[in-house]
C-alpha positions in Angstrom: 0.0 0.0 0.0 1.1 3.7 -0.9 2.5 5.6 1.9 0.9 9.7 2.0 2.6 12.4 2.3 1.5 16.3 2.7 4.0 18.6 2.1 2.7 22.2 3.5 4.0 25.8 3.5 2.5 29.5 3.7 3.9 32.8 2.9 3.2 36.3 3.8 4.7 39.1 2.1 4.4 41.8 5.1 2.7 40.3 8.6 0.0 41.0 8.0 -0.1 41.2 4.3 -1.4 39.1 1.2 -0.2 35.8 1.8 -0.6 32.2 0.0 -0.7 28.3 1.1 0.4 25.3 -0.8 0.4 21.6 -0.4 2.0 18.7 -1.8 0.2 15.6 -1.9 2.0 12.9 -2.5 1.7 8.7 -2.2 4.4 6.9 -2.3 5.4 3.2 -3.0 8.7 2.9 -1.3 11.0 5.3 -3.4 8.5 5.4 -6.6 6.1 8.6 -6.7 2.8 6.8 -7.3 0.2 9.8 -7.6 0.8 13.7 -7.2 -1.8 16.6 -6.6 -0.9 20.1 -5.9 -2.9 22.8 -3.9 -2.8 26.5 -3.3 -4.8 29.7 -2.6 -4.1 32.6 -0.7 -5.9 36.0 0.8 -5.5 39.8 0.2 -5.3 40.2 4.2 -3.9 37.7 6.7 -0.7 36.5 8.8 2.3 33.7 7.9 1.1 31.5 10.7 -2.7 31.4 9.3 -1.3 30.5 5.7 0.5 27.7 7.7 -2.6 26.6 9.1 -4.8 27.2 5.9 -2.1 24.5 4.2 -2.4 22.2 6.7 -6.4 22.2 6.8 -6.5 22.6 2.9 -4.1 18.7 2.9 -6.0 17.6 5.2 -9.4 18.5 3.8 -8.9 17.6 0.6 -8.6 13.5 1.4 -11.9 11.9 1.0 -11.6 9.4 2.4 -10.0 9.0 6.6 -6.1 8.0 5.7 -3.2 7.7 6.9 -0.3 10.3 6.4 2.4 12.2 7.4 2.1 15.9 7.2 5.7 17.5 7.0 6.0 21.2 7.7 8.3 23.8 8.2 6.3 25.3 10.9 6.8 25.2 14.2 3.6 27.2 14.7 1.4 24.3 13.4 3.3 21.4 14.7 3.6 22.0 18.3 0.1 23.6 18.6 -1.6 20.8 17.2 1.0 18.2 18.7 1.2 19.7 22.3 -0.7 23.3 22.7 -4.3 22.2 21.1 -5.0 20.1 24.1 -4.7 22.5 26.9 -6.4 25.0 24.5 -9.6 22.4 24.3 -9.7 21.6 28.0 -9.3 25.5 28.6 -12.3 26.6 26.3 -9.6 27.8 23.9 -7.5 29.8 26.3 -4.0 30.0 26.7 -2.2 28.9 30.1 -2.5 32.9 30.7 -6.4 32.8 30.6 -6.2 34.6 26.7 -8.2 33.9 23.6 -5.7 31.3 21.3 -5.1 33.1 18.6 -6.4 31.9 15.5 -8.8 29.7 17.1 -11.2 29.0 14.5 -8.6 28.0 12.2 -7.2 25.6 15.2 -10.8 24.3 15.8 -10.9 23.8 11.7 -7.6 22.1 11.9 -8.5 19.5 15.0 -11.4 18.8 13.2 -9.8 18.0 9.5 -7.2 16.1 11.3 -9.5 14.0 13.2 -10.9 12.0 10.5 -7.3 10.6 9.7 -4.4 8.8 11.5 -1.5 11.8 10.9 2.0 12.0 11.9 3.1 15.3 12.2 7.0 16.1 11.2 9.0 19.5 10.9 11.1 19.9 8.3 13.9 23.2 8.4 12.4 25.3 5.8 14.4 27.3 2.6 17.3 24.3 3.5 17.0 22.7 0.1 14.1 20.0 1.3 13.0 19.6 -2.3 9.2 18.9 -1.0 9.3 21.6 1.4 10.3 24.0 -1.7 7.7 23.1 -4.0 5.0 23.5 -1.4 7.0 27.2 -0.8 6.4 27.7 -4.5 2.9 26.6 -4.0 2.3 29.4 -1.4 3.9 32.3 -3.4 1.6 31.1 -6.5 -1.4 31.3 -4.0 -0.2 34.6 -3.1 0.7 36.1 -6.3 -3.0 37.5 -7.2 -3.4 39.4 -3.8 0.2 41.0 -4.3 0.1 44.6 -5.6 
């Protein structure tokens, strides 16, 4: 059976600013690239971390079927919150530690959601290091952001 893959990324030129999401999907059989799909959009007004979010809810979304997969992404945003944060946030009404609103929280909510109709495995990758994955999904995000760019 194919192993899955999600390759995520967002950009943000200014923070806020117009910004763009991609995603690599990708199944594998051992070394041999099985099947391929690319996705991308982007918004005239939002933040890096919700572009990193938007990818990973966009990979995860667009599976229709519940799978297996490993989501790789250069964010450390997306994987600690929904590895480690998201849980205190749930038990805490989605408050922080400190009692404030979790920023982004509808996006989270979207994300725990997506993400609970699969098995995933969640791994960082160093981003802009050459990762050849991680860059298409970059190139992914600046083609989602081109439109909304002045």
């Amino acid at each position: 059976m194919a192993e899955l893959f999600a390759y995520t990324d967002g950009a943000c030129s200014g923070n806020p600013g117009p910004g763009g999401w991609g995603v690599l999907l990708r199944a594998m059989d051992g070394e041999t690239v099985v099947k391929e799909r690319e996705l991308s959009g982007g918004a005239a007004e939002t933040t890096n971390n919700q572009m990193e979010l938007l990818a990973a809810i966009s990979a995860l979304e667009a599976l229709s079927r519940p799978s297996r997969l490993t989501v790789v992404t250069d964010s450390a945003y997306v994987k600690n919150g929904v590895t480690s944060w998201i849980h205190g946030w749930k038990r805490n009404g989605w408050r922080t530690a400190s009692k404030k609103q979790v920023k982004n929280a509808e996006l989270w909510q979207r994300l725990d959601e997506a993400a609970s109709r699969h098995e995933v495995t969640w791994e960082w990758v160093k981003g802009h290091a050459g990762h050849p994955e991680n860059e298409r999904a970059d190139a992914l995000a600046r083609a989602g952001m081109a439109p909304f760019k002045s």
